[in-house]
C-alpha positions in Angstrom: -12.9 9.4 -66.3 -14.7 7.1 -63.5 -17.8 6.6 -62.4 -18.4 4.5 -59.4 -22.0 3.4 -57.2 -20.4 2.0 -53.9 -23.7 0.3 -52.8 -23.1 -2.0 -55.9 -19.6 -1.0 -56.7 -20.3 -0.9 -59.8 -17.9 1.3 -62.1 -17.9 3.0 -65.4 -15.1 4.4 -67.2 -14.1 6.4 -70.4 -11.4 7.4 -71.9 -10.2 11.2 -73.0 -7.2 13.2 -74.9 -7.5 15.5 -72.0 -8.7 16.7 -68.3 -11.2 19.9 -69.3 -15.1 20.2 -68.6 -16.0 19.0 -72.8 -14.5 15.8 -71.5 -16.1 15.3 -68.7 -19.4 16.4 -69.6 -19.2 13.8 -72.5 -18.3 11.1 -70.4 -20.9 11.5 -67.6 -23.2 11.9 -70.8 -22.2 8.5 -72.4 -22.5 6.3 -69.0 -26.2 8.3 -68.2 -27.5 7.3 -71.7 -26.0 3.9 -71.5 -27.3 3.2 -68.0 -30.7 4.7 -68.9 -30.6 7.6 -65.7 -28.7 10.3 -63.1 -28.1 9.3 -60.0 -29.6 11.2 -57.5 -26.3 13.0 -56.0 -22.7 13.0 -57.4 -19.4 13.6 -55.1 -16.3 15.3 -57.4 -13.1 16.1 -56.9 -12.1 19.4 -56.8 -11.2 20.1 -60.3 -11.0 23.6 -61.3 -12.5 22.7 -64.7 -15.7 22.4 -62.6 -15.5 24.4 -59.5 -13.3 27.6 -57.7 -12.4 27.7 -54.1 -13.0 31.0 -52.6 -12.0 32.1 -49.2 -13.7 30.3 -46.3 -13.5 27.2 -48.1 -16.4 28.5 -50.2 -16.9 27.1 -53.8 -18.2 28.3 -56.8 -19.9 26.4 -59.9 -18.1 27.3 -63.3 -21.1 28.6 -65.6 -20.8 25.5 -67.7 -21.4 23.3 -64.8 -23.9 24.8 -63.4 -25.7 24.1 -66.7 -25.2 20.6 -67.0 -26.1 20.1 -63.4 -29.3 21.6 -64.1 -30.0 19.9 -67.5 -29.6 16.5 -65.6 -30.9 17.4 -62.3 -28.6 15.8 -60.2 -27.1 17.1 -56.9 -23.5 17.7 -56.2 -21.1 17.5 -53.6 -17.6 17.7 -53.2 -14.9 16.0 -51.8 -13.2 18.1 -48.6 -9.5 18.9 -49.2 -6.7 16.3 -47.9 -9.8 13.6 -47.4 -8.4 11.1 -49.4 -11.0 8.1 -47.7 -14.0 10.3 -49.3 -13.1 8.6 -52.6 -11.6 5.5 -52.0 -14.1 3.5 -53.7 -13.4 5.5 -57.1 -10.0 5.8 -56.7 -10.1 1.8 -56.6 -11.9 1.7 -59.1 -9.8 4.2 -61.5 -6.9 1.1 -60.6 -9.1 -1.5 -61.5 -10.2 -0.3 -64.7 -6.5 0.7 -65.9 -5.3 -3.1 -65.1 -8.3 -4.8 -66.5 -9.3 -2.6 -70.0 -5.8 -0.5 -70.6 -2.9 -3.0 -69.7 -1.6 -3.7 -72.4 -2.2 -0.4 -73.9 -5.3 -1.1 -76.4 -5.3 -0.5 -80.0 -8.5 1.4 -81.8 -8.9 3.4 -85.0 -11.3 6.3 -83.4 -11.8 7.0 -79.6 -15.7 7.5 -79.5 -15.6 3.8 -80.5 -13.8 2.4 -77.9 -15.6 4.4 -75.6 -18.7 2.3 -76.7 -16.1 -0.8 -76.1 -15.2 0.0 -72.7 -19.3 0.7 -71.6 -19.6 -2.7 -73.0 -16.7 -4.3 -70.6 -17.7 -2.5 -67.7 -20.9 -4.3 -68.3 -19.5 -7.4 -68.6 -17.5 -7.0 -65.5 -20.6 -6.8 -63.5 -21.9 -10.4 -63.5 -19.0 -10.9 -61.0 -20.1 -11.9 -57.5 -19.9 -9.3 -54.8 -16.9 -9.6 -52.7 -18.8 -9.1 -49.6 -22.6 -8.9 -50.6 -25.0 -11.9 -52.0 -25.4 -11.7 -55.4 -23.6 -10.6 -58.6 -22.7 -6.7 -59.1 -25.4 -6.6 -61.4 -28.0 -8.1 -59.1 -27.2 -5.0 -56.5 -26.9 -2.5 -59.7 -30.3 -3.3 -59.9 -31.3 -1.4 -56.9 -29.0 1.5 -58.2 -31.1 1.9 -61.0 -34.3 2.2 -59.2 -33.2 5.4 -57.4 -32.2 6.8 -60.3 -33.9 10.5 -62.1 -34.7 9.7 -65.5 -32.6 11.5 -68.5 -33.8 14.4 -69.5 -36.1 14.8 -73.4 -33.2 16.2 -74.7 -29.7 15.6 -74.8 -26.9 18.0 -73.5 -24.7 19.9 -76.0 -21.0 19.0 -74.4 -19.3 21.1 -76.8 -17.9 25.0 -76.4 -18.1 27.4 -78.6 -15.3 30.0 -79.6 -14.1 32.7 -81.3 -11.2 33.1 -82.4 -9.2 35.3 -85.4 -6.8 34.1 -87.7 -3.9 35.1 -89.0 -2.7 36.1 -92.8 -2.2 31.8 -93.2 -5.5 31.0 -92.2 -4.0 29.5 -89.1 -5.2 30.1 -85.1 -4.2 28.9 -81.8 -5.8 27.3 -78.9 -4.8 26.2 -75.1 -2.4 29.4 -75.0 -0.8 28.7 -78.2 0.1 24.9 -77.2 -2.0 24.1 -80.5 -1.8 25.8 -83.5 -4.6 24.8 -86.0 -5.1 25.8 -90.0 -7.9 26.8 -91.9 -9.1 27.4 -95.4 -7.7 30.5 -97.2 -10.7 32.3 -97.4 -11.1 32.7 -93.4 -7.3 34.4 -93.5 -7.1 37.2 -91.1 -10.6 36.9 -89.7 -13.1 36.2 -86.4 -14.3 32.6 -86.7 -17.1 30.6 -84.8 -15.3 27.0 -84.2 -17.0 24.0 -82.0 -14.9 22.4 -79.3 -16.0 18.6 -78.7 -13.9 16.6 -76.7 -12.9 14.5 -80.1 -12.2 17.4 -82.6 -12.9 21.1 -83.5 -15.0 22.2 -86.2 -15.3 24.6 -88.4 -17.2 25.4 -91.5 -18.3 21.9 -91.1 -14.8 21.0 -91.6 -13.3 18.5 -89.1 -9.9 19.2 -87.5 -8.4 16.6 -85.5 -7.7 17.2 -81.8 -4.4 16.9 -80.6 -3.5 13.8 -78.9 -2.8 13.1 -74.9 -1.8 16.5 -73.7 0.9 15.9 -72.4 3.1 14.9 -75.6 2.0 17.8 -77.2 3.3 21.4 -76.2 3.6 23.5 -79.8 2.1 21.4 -82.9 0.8 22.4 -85.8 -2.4 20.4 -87.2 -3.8 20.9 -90.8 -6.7 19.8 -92.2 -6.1 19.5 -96.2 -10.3 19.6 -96.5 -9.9 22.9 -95.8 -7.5 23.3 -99.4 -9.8 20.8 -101.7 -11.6 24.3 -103.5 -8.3 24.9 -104.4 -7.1 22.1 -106.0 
């Protein structure tokens, strides 16, 4: 997930298992605390995790975005169809961020953490001089800053809620059955309240780690043996 601000071309980026809204939400969430604002208006892509086209080249706000939209205060606008040069200067800067901070492919023990890394880098990677501008990246990102809303009292809740039912194991599915996750024995064949976060699921207060890039995974099985320790 990128962030760019042409006027500075600055660039933030962070790093996901996966394309849905939890994702996104969390990233735009980390770079707005760590750059202390919003920015005023944001352009996105037409991602149906976000937004539907209707007829007439209408578009609708998904419920959940609508939501976060509102709890930062920002405006939105998105890119028209087959416009590729409305977001050039992200698209550069999705390149630019995959050759500097992901080639070679980096090694970390938990994701959130290296998320904090790569805010770091990106900050780093602003004391470079503009290629066309006076002054450093930094010097313009400056003026960024000043246009800025400020964040909100309190912070956004990124996760979804769900419920689900279980089967006679304990287990349920998620993502159409892709991901097949266990439970403790006690919540066999019943409706449970679990939390989506872009980094796990939780239940019961029990941690279950999501699954990893989506695209190795199509039917896995993940168990948690927390759930089991009343039993042992």
């Amino acid at each position: 997930m990128n962030l760019s601000f042409p006027y500075s071309n600055v660039g933030y980026t962070q790093l996901f298992k996966g394309e849905n809204q939890e994702c996104l939400f969390q990233g735009l969430k980390n770079i707005f605390e760590h750059i202390g604002g919003v920015p005023h208006k944001l352009w996105f892509d037409n991602a149906s995790n976000i937004v539907k086209l209707l007829k007439n080249s209408e578009r609708k706000l998904t419920d959940a975005f609508l939501r976060f939209k509102q709890h930062y205060g920002f405006e939105v606008t998105f890119c028209n169809s087959n416009a590729g040069h409305e977001k050039g200067n992200v698209e550069n800067k999705v390149g630019y961020h995959r050759r500097n901070f992901l080639v070679p492919p980096p090694r970390f023990e938990k994701l959130e953490d290296f998320n904090v890394e790569l805010l770091r880098l990106c900050d780093e990677d602003m004391e470079r001089e503009h290629y066309r501008k006076e002054g450093t990246h930094a010097e313009l990102f400056r003026e960024d800053r000043k246009a800025m809303l400020k964040l909100p009292s309190n912070p956004f809740d990124v996760a979804e809620y769900v419920t689900v039912k279980t089967n006679a194991y304990g287990k349920f599915s998620l993502n159409g059955g892709k991901h097949i996750y266990s439970t403790a024995p006690k919540y066999a064949n019943s409706r449970v309240l679990i939390k989506i976060t872009p980094y796990e699921v939780i239940l019961d207060l029990c941690k279950i780690q999501k699954p990893s890039f989506k695209r190795f995974w199509r039917h896995t099985f993940f168990l948690s043996l927390l759930n089991f320790l009343s039993f042992m």
